[in-house]
Backbone as JSON Lines, residues from 0, in Angstrom:
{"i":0,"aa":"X","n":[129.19,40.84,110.1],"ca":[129.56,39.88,109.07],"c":[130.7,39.02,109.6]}
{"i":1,"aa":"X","n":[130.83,37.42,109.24],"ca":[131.8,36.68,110.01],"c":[132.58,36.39,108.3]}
{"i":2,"aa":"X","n":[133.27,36.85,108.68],"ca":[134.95,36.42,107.79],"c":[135.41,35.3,107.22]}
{"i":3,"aa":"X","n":[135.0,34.8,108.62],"ca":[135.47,33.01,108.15],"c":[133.98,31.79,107.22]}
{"i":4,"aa":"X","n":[133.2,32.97,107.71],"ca":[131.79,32.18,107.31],"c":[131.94,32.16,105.77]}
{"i":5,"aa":"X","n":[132.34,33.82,105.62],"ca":[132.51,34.14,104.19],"c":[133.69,33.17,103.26]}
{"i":6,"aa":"X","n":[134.47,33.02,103.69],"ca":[135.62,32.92,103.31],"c":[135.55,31.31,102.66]}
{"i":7,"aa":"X","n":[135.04,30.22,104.05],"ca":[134.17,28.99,104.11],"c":[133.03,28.88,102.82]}
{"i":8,"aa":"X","n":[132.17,29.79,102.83],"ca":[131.03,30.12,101.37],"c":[131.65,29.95,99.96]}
{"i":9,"aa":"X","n":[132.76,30.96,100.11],"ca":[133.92,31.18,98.8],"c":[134.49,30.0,98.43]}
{"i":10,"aa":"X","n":[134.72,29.55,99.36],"ca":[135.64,28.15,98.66],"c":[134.74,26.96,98.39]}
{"i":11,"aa":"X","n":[133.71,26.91,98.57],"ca":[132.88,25.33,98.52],"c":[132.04,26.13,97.44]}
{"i":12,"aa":"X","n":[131.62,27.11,97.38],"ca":[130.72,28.01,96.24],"c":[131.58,27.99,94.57]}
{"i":13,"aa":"X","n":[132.86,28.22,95.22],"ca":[133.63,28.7,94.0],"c":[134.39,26.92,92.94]}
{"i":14,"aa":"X","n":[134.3,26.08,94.45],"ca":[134.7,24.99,93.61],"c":[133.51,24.27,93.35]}
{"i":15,"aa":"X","n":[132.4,24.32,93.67],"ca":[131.29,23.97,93.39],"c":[131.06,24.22,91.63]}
{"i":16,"aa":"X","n":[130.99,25.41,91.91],"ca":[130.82,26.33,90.08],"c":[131.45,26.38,88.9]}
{"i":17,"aa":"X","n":[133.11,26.23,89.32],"ca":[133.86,25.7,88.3],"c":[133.67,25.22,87.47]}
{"i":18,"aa":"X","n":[133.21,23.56,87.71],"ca":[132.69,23.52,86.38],"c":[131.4,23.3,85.77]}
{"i":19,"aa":"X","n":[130.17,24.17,86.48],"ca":[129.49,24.16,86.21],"c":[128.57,24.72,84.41]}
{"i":20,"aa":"X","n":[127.76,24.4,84.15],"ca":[127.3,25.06,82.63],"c":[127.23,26.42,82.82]}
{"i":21,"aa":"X","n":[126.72,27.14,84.1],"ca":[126.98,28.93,83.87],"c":[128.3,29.04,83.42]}
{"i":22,"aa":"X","n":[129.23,28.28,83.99],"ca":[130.57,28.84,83.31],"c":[130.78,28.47,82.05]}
{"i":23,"aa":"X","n":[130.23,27.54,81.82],"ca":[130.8,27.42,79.91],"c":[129.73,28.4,79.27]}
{"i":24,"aa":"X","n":[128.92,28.72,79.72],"ca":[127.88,29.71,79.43],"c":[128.27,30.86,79.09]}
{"i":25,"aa":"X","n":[129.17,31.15,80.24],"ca":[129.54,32.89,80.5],"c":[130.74,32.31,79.43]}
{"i":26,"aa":"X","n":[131.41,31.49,79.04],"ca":[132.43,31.45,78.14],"c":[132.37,31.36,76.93]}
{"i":27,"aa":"X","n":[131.43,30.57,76.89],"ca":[130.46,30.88,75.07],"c":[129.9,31.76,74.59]}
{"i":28,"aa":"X","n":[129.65,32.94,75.81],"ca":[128.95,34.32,75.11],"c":[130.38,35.2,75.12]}
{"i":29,"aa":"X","n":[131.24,35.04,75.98],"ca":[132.88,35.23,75.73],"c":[133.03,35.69,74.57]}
{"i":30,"aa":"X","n":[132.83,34.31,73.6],"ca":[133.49,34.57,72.42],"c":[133.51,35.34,71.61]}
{"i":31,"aa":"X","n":[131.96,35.9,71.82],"ca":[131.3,36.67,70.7],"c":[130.89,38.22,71.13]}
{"i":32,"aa":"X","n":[130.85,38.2,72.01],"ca":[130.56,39.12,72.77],"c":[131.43,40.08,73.72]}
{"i":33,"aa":"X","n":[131.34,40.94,73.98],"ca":[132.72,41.15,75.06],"c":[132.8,40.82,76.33]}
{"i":34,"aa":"X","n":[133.63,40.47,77.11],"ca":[134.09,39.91,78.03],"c":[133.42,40.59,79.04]}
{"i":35,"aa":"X","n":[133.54,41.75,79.93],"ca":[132.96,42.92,80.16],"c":[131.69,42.99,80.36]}
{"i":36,"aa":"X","n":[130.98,42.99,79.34],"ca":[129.48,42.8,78.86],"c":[128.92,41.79,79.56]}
{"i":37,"aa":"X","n":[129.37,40.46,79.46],"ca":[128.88,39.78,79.58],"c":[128.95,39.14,81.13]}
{"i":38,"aa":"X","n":[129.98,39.49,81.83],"ca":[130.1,39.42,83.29],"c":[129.58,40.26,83.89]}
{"i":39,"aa":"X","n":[129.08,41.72,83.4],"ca":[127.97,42.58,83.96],"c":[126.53,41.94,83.65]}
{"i":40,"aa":"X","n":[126.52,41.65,82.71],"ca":[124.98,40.89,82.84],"c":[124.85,39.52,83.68]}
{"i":41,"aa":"X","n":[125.64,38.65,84.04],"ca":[125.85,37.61,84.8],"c":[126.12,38.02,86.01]}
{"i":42,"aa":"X","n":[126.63,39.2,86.58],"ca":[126.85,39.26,87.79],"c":[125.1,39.3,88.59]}
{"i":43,"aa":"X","n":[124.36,40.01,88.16],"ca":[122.9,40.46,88.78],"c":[122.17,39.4,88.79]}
{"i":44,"aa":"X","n":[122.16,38.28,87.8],"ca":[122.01,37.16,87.82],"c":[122.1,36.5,88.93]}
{"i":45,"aa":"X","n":[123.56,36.57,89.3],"ca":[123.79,35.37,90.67],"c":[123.36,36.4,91.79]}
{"i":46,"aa":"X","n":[123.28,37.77,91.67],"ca":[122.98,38.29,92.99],"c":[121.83,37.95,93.33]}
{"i":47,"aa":"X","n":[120.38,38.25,92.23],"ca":[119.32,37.64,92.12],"c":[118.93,36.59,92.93]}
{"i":48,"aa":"X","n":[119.8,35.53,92.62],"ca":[119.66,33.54,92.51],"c":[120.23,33.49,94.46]}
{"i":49,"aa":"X","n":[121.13,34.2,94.52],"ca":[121.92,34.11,96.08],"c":[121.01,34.46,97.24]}
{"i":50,"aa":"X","n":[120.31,35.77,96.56],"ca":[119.39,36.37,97.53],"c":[118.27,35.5,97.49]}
{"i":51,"aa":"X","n":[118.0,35.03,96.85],"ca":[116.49,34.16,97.08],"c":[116.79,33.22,97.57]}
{"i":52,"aa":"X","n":[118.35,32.38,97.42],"ca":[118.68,31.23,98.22],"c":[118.69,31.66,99.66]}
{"i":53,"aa":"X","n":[119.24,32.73,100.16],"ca":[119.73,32.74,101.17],"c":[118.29,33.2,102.31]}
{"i":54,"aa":"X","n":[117.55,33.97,101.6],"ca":[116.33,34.72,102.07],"c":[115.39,33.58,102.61]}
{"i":55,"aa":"X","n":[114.55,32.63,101.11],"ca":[113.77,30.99,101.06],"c":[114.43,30.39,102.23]}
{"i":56,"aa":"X","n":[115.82,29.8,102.1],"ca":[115.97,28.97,102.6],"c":[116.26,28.96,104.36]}
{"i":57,"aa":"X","n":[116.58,30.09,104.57],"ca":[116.34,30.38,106.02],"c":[115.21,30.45,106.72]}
{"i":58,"aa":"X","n":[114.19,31.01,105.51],"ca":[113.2,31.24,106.37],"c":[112.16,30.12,106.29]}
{"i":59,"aa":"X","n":[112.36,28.82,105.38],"ca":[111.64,27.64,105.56],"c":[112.3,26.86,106.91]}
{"i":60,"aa":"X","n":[113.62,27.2,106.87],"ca":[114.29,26.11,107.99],"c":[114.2,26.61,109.11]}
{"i":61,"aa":"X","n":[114.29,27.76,109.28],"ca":[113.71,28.61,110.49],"c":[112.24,28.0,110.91]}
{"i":62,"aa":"X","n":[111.44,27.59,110.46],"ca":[109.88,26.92,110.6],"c":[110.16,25.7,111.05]}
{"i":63,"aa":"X","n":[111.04,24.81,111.24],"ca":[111.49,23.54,111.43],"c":[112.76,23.38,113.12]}
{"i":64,"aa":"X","n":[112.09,22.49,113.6],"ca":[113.06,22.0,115.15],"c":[114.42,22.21,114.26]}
{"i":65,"aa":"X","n":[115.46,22.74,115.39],"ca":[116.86,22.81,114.76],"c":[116.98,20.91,114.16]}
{"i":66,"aa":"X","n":[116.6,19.88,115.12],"ca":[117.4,19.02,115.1],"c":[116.64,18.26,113.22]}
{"i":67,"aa":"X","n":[115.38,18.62,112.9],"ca":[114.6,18.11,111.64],"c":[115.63,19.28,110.3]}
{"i":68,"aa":"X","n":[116.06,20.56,111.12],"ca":[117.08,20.99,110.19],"c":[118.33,20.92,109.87]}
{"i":69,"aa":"X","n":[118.99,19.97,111.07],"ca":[119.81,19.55,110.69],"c":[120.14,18.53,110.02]}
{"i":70,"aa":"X","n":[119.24,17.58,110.19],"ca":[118.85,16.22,109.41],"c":[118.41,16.97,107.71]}
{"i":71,"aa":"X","n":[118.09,17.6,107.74],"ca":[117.14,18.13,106.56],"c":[118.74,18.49,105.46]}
{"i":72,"aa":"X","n":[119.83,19.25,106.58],"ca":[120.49,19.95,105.62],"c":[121.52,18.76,105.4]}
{"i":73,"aa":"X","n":[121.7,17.73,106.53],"ca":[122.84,16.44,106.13],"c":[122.11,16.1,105.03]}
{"i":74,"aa":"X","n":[121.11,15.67,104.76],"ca":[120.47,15.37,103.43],"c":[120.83,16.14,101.93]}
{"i":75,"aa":"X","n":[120.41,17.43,102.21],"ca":[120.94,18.14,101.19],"c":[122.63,17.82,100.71]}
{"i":76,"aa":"X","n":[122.98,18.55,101.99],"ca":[124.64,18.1,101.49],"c":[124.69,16.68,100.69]}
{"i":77,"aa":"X","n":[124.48,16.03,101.05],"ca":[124.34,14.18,100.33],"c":[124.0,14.48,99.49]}
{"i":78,"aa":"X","n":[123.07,14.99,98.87],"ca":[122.2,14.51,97.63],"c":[122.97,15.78,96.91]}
{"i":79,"aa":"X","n":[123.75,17.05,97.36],"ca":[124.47,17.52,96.32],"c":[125.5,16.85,96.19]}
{"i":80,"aa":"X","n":[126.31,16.25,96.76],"ca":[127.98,15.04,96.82],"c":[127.05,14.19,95.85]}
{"i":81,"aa":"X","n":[126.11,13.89,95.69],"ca":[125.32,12.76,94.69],"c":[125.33,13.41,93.6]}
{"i":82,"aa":"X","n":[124.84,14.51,93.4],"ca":[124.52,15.4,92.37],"c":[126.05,15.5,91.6]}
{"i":83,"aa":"X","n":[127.11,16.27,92.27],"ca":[128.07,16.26,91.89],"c":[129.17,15.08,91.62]}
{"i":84,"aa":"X","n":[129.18,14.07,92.32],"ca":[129.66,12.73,91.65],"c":[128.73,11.79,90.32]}
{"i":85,"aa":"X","n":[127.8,12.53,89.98],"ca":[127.15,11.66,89.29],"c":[127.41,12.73,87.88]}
{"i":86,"aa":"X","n":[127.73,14.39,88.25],"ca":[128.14,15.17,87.14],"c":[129.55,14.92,86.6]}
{"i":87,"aa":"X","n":[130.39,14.36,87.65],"ca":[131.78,14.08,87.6],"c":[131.76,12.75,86.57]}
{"i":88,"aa":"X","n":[130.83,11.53,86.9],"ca":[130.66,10.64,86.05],"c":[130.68,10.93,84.6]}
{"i":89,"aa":"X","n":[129.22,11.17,84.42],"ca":[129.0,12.56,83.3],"c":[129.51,12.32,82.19]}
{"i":90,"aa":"X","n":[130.56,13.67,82.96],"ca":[131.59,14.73,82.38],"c":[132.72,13.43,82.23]}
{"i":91,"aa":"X","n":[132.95,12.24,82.61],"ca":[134.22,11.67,81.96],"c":[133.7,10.55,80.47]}
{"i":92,"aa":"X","n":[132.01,10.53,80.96],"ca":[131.8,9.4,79.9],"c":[131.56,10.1,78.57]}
{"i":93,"aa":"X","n":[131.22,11.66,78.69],"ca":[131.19,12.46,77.06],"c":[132.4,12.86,76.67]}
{"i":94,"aa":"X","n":[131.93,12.22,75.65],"ca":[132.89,12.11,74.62],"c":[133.64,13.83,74.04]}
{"i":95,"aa":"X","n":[133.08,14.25,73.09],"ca":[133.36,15.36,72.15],"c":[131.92,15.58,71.85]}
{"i":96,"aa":"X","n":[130.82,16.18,72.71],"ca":[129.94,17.1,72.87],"c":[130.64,18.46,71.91]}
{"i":97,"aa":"X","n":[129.65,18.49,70.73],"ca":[129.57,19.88,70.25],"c":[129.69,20.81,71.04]}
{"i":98,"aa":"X","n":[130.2,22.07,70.9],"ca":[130.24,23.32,72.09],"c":[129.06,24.11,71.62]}
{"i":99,"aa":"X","n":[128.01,24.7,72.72],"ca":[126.7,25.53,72.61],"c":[127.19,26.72,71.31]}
{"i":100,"aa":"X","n":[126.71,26.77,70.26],"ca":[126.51,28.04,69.72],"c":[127.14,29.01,70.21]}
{"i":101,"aa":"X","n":[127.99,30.11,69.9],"ca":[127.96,30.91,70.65],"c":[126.64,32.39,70.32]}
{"i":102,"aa":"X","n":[126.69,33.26,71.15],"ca":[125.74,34.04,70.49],"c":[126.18,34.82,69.56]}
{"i":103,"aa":"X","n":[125.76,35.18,68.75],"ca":[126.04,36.83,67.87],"c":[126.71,37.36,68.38]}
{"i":104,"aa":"X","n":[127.83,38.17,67.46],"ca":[128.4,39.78,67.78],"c":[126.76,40.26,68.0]}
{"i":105,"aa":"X","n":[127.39,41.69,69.37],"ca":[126.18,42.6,69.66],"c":[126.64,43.58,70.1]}
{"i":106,"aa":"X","n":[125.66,44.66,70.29],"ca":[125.98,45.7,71.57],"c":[126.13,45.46,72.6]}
{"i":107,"aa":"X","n":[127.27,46.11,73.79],"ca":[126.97,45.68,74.89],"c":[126.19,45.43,75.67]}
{"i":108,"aa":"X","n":[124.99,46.33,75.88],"ca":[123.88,45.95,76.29],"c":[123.14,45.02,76.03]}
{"i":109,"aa":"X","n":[123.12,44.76,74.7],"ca":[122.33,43.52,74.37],"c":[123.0,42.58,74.68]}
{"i":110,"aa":"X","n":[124.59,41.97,75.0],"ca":[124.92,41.24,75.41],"c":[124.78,41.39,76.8]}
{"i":111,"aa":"X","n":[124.61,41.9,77.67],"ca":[124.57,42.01,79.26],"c":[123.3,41.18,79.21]}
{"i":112,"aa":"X","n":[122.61,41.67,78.09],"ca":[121.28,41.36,79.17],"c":[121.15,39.99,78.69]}
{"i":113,"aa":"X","n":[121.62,39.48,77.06],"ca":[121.59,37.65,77.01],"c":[122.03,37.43,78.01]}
{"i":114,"aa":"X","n":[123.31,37.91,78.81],"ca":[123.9,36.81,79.51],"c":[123.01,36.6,80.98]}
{"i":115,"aa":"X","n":[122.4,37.94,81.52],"ca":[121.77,37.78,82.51],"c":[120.89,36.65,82.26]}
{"i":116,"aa":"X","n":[119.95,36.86,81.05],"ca":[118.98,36.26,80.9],"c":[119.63,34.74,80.84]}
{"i":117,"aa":"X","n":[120.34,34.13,80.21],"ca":[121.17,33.04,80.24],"c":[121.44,32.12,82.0]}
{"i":118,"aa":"X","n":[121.85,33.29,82.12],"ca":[122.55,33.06,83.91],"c":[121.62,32.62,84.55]}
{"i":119,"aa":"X","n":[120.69,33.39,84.4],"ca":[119.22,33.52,85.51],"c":[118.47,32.37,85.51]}
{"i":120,"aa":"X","n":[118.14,31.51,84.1],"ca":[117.7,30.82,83.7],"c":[118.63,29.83,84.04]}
{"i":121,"aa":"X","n":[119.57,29.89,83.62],"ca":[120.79,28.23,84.32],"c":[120.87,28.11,85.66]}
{"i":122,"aa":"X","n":[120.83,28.59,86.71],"ca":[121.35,28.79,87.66],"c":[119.33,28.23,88.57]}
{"i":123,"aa":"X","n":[118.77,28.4,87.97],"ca":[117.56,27.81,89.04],"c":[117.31,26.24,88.91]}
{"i":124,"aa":"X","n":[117.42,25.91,90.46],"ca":[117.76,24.44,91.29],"c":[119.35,24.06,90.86]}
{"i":125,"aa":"X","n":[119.73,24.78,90.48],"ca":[121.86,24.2,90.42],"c":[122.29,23.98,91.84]}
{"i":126,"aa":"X","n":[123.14,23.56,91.54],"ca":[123.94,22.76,92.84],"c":[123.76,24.07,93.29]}
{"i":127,"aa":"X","n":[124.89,25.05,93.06],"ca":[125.21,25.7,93.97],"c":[124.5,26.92,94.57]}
{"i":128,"aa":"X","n":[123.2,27.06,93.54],"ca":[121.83,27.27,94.43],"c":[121.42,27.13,95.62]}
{"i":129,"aa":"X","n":[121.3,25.28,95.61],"ca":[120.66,24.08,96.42],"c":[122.28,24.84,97.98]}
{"i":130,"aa":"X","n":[123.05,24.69,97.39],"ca":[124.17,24.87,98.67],"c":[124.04,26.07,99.41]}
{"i":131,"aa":"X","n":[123.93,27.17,98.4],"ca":[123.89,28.67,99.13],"c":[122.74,28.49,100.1]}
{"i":132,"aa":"X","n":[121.66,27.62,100.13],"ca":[120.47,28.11,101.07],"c":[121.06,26.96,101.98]}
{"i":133,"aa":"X","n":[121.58,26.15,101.59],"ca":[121.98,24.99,102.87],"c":[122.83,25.47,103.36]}
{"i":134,"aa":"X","n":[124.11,26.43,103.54],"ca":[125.09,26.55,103.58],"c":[124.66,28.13,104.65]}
{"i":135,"aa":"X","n":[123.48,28.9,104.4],"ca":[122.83,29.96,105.2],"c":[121.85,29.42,106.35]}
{"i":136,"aa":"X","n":[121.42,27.98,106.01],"ca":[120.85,27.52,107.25],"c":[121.75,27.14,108.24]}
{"i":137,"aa":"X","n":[123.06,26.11,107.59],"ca":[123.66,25.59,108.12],"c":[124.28,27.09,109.39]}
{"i":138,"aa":"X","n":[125.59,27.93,108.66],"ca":[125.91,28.85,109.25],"c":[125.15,29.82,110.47]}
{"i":139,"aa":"X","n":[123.47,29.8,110.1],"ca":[122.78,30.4,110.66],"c":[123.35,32.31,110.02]}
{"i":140,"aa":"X","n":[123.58,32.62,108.86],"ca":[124.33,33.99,109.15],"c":[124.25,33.91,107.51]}
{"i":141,"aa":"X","n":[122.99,34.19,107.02],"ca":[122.72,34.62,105.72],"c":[123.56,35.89,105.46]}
{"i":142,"aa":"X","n":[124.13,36.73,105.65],"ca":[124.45,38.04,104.8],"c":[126.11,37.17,104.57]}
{"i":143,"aa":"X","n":[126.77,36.75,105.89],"ca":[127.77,36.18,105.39],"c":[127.83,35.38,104.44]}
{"i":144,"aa":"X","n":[126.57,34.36,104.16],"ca":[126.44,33.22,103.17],"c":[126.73,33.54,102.25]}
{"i":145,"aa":"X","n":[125.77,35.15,101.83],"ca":[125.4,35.59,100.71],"c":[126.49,36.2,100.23]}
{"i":146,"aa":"X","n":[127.2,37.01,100.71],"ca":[128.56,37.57,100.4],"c":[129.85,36.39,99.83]}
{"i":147,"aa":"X","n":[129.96,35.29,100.57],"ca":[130.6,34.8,100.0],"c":[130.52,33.83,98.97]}
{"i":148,"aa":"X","n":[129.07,33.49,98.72],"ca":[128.78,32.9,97.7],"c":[128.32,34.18,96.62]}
{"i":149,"aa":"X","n":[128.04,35.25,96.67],"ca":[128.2,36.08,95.61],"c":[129.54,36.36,94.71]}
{"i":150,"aa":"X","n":[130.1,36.49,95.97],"ca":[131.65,37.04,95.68],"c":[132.53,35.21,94.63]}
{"i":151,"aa":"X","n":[132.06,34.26,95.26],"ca":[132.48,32.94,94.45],"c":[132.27,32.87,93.12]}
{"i":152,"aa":"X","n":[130.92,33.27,92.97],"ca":[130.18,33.12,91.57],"c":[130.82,34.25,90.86]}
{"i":153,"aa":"X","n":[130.84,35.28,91.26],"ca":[131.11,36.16,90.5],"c":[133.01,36.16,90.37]}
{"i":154,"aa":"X","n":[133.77,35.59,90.74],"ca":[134.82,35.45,90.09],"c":[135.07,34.18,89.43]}
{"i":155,"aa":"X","n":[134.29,33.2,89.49],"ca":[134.09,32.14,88.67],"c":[133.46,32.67,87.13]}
{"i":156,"aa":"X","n":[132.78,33.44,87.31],"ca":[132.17,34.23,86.05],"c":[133.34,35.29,85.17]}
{"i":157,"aa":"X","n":[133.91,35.58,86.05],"ca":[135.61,36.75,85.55],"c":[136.19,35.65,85.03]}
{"i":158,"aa":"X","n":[136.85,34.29,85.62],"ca":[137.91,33.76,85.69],"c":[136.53,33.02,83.47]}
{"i":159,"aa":"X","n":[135.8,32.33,83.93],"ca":[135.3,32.49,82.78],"c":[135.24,33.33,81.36]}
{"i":160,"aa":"X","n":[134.47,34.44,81.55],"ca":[135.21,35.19,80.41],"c":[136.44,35.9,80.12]}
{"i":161,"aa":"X","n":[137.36,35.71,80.97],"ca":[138.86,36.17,80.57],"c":[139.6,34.95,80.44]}
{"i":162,"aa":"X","n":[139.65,33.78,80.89],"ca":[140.54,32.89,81.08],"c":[139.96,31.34,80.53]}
{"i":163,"aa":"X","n":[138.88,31.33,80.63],"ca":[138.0,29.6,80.24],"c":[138.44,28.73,79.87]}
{"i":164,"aa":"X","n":[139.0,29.24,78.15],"ca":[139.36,28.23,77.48],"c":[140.74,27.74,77.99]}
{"i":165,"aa":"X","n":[141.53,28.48,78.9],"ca":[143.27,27.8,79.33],"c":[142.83,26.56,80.19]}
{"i":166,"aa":"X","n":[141.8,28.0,81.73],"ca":[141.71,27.05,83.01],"c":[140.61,25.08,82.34]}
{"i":167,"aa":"X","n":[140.1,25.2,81.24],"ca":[139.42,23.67,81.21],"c":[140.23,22.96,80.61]}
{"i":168,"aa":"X","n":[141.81,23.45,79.65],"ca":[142.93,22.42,79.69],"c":[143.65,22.46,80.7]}
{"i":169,"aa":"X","n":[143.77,22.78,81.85],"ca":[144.44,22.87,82.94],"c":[143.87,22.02,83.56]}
{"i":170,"aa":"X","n":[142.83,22.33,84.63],"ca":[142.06,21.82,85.44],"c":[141.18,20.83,84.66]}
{"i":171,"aa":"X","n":[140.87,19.17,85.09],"ca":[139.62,18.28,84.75],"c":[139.07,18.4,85.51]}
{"i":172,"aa":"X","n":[137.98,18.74,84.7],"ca":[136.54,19.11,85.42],"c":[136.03,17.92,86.06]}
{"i":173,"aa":"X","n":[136.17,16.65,85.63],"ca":[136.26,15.81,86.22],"c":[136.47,15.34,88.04]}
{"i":174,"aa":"X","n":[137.83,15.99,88.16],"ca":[138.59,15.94,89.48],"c":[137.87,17.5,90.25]}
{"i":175,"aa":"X","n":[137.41,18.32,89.72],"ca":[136.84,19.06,90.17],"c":[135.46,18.8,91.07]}
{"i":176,"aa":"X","n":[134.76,17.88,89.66],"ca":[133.49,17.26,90.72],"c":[133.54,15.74,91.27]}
{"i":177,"aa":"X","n":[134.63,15.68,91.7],"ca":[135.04,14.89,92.96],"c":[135.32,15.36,94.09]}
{"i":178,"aa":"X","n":[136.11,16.51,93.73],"ca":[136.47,17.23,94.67],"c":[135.48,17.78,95.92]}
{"i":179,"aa":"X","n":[134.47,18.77,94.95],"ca":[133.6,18.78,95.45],"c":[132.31,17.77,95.63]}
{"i":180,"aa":"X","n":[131.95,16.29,95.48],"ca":[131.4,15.79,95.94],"c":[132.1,14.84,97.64]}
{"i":181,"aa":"X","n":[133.27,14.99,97.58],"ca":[134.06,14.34,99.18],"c":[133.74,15.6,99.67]}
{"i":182,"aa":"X","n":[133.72,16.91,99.38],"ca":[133.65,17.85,100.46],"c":[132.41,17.71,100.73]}
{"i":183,"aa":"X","n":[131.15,18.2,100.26],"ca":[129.9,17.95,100.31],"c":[129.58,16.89,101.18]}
{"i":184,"aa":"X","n":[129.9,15.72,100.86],"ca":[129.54,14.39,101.43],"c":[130.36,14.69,103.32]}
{"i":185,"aa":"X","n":[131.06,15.39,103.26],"ca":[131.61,15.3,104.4],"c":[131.16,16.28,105.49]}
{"i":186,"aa":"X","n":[130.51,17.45,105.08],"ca":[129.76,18.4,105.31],"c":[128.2,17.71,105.56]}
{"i":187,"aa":"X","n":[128.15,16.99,104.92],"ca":[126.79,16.21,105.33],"c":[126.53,15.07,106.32]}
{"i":188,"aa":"X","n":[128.05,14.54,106.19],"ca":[128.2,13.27,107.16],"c":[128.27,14.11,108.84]}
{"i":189,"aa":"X","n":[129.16,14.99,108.63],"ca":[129.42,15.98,110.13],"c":[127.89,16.69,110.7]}
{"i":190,"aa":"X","n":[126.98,16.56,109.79],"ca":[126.24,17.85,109.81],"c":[125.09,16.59,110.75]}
{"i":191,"aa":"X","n":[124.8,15.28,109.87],"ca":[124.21,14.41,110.03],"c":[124.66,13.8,111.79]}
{"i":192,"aa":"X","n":[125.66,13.86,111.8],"ca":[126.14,13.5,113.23],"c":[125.7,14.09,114.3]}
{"i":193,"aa":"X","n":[125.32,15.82,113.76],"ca":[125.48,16.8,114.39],"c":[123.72,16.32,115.23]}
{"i":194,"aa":"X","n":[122.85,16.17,114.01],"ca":[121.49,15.99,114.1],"c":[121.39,14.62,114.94]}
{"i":195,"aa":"X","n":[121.89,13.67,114.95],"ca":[122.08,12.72,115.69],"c":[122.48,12.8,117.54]}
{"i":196,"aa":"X","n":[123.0,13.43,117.42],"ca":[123.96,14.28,118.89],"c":[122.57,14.36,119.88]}
């Protein structure tokens, strides 16, 4: 396992997700539900979503000349920096969006498993889906990918149901998906060069 690969995963995974809808997700079943509960049912979720990113996407790009995969993944990167500057847009032109329902008081179990079921369902083609398999081609070193984009999601999911409602008056989600669309875009521009070379 490479350290730095991981470490690299964690930080573009974790600011990727921030402010993504799993997290207001995992924060709206928060309310009603216990905290606990509901980050155990969300955690299997992203393990789920990581492993199929990391598994798919290696083994389609693996079928492809390095240099059509590197072109392939500068693309991706772009079109997530697109994805995410166009969520950043978004997110400044809504207004006062109603907040989702939250669910019912429940048992824990029955909340684990909304939230899985919740998670599982939000999280297919999301950005940071689309990244974890670009991000395991790119590296070439899926278990590292997967580790550190597990490990991202899943404290984005903690920092969610214990903390949500402080960290979204703190942090604009806004500047978040800027943030991560210059990183992205730059990861794609380098990557694109790379394929060019």
């Amino acid at each position: 396992m490479n350290l730095a690969v991981v470490g690299a995963v964690f930080a573009v995974i974790f600011v990727g997700e921030l402010p993504d809808k799993t997290m207001v997700a995992s924060l709206v079943m928060s309310t009603r539900g216990r905290p606990l509960a509901v980050w155990l049912g969300a955690a299997p979720a992203f393990v789920v979503h990581v492993v199929i990113a990391t598994t798919l996407g290696t083994v389609v790009f693996h079928l492809l000349p390095p240099r059509t995969v590197d072109a392939v993944v500068a693309l991706i990167f772009l079109a997530g920096a697109g994805l995410a500057l166009h969520e950043a847009i978004r997110e400044r032109r809504r207004n006062a969006d109603p907040e989702p329902r939250p669910v019912p008081p429940s048992r824990p179990g029955r909340t684990a498993a909304t939230s899985f079921g919740v998670i599982f369902a939000a999280e297919w083609g999301d950005l940071t889906q689309l990244l974890t398999a670009n991000l395991a081609v790119h590296y070439h070193a899926p278990l590292s990918v997967a580790t550190g984009a597990i490990l991202a999601l899943w404290a984005v999911a903690a920092i969610a149901v214990t903390g949500g409602r402080w960290l979204s008056r703190v942090i604009d989600p806004f500047l978040i998906r800027v943030v991560t669309a210059v990183l992205l875009g730059g990861f794609g521009i380098y990557t694109a060069v790379a394929a060019l070379s």
